[in-house]
C-alpha positions, 0 to 999 in steps of 0.5 A: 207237407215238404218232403226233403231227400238227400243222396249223393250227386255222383256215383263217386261220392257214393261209393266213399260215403257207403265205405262210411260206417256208424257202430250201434250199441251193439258194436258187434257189425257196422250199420249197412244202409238200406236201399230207401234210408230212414225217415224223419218226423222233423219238427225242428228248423228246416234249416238245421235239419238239412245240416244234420241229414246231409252231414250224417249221410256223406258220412255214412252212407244211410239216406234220410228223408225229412217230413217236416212240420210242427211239434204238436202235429207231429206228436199227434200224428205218431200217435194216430198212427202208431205201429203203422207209422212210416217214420223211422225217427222223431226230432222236436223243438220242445219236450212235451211232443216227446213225452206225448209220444213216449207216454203212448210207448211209440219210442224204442229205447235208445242204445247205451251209447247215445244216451251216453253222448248227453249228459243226465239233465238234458234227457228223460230218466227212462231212456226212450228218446233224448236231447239233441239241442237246448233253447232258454226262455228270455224276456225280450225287452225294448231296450230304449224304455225300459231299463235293468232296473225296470225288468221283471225279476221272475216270469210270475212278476207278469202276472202283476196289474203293473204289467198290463198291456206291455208285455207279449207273448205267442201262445198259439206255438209249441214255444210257449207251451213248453214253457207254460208246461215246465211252469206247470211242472215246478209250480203245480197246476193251481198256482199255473191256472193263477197266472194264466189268468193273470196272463190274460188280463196283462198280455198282448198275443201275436201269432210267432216269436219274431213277430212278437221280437218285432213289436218290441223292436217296433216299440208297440209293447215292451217286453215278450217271452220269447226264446233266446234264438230268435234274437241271436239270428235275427243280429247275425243278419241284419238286426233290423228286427232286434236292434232295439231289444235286448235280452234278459235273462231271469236265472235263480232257478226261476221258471222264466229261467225254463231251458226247452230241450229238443229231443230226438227218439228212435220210434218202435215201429222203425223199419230201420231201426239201425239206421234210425239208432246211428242217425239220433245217436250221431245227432247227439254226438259230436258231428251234430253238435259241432253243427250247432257250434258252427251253423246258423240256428243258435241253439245250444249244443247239449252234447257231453263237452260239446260247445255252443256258439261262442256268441251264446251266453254259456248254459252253466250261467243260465241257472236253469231250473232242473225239470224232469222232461218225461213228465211235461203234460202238454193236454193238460197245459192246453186244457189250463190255457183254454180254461184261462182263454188264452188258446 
């Protein structure tokens, strides 16, 4: 497992960031920061991770070292080991790592303040961990085919015999599984069941969304559901990957509509749990989100009057579905895609 650390590269730069402090929910007395930091779980881009840490430290003084890996591993491992845990924070790419952590009660609650920096449908109703970033589920399709016309006009179109064999997916990822579990959520499982079998007879599998994104690129199948990013950065670089694929967006409410949210969450077991406290809160304020507005990761900015990157179709015109987060079940999405023989 990579373990990243970040502190100051002079005695100069340290003794101005310890002059730094972040106010917890409390506000009675600054954050002091402890002698080894905090530690992340992080499950979300490396990359963008790095951005938060670094920026959070110069800006506060208050070291954070990243563990990185995946959702579900990370989820899991929480769980296994619970009071024993040697992380001090949470951060995820999708939802159901977060409500599989929380339903063990392996989450502290958030202070007043940060809940207060997201706005009410981009975290869970109970308060224990919230949103940091957003993601939207796009059918990426190979534009030189297929046109506006010829798309599907919800997610659940695929599950039709005129879409056999062309259209992808990766269904191994916590990706996926988000968006099968927020199709779950809003449909229930038997109509769910229905169309991962459906899924079954008419998808191709490919192991990551880019690799998906590149077989539409490369003309081997014409659409994928993917999420909105993997587009957006590949276009930044070169487009060699993308350039022949465009993105449609399934809006009206539609499951194919589904925004993932990451979350990030403060474990009980932290033995910093103020440091833990200032690191998710200023994640979800305007130092974090300024990150996503200005970096690479093309993830939408959540924050209350944050903006995203201006390259971003705006969230208000994805007409997302409302989904409650805490309640993503993601055993019992595995069970529904292992049962269809997808997993």
């Amino acid at each position: 497992m990579k373990i990243i650390a970040f502190s100051f590269a002079s005695i100069t730069a340290m003794t101005m960031a310890l002059m730094a402090t972040t106010v917890t929910s409390n506000a009675a007395e600054p954050v002091k920061p402890s002698a080894d930091g905090i530690v992340v779980y992080n499950a979300q881009h490396e990359s963008l991770a790095e951005a938060w840490a670094a920026a959070f430290t110069a800006e506060t003084g208050i070291k954070v070292t990243l563990r990185n890996g995946g959702d579900t591993e990370f989820a899991n491992q929480i769980v296994q080991e619970g009071a024993s845990s040697p992380a001090d924070v949470f951060l995820t790419e999708n939802s159901p790592a977060m409500a599989l952590v929380d339903s063990a009660g392996l989450f502290a609650p958030l202070d007043v303040e940060t809940l207060a920096e997201v706005p009410e449908n981009f975290r869970p109703t109970n308060g224990k961990w919230t949103g940091i970033a957003a993601r939207s589920t796009v059918f990426a399709y190979d534009k030189t085919k297929l046109t506006e016309d010829k798309l599907p006009k919800s997610l659940l179109d695929l599950a039709d015999p005129s879409w056999k064999g062309r259209w992808a997916a990766s269904p191994g990822g916590a990706d996926f599984q988000a968006i099968v579990a927020a199709l779950l959520e809003l449909k229930g499982e038997e109509a769910t069941a229905a169309w991962l079998k459906a899924m079954k007879e008419n998808f191709t599998a490919y192991k990551g969304n880019s690799t998906a994104m590149k077989a539409v690129n490369a003309g081997q199948i014409e659409g994928a559901v993917i999420y909105h990013y993997y587009w957006f950065g590949d276009q930044a670089k070169t487009g060699e990957n993308s350039n022949n694929v465009a993105l449609h967006y399934f809006r009206n409410q539609d499951p194919g509509a589904f925004v993932s949210i990451s979350g990030g969450g403060v474990l009980a077991s932290s033995k910093h749990p103020a440091e833990a406290q200032a690191f998710v809160k200023w994640v979800a304020g305007k130092g974090g989100q300024e990150i996503l507005k200005t970096g690479t990761s093309f993830e939408y900015a959540v924050g209350v009057g944050a903006q995203s990157n201006l390259k971003l179709v705006p969230l208000s015109d994805l007409q997302a579905p409302k989904v409650e987060p805490s309640k993503f079940d993601s055993k019992k999405v595995t069970d529904l895609m292992t049962a269809a023989g997808i997993l």
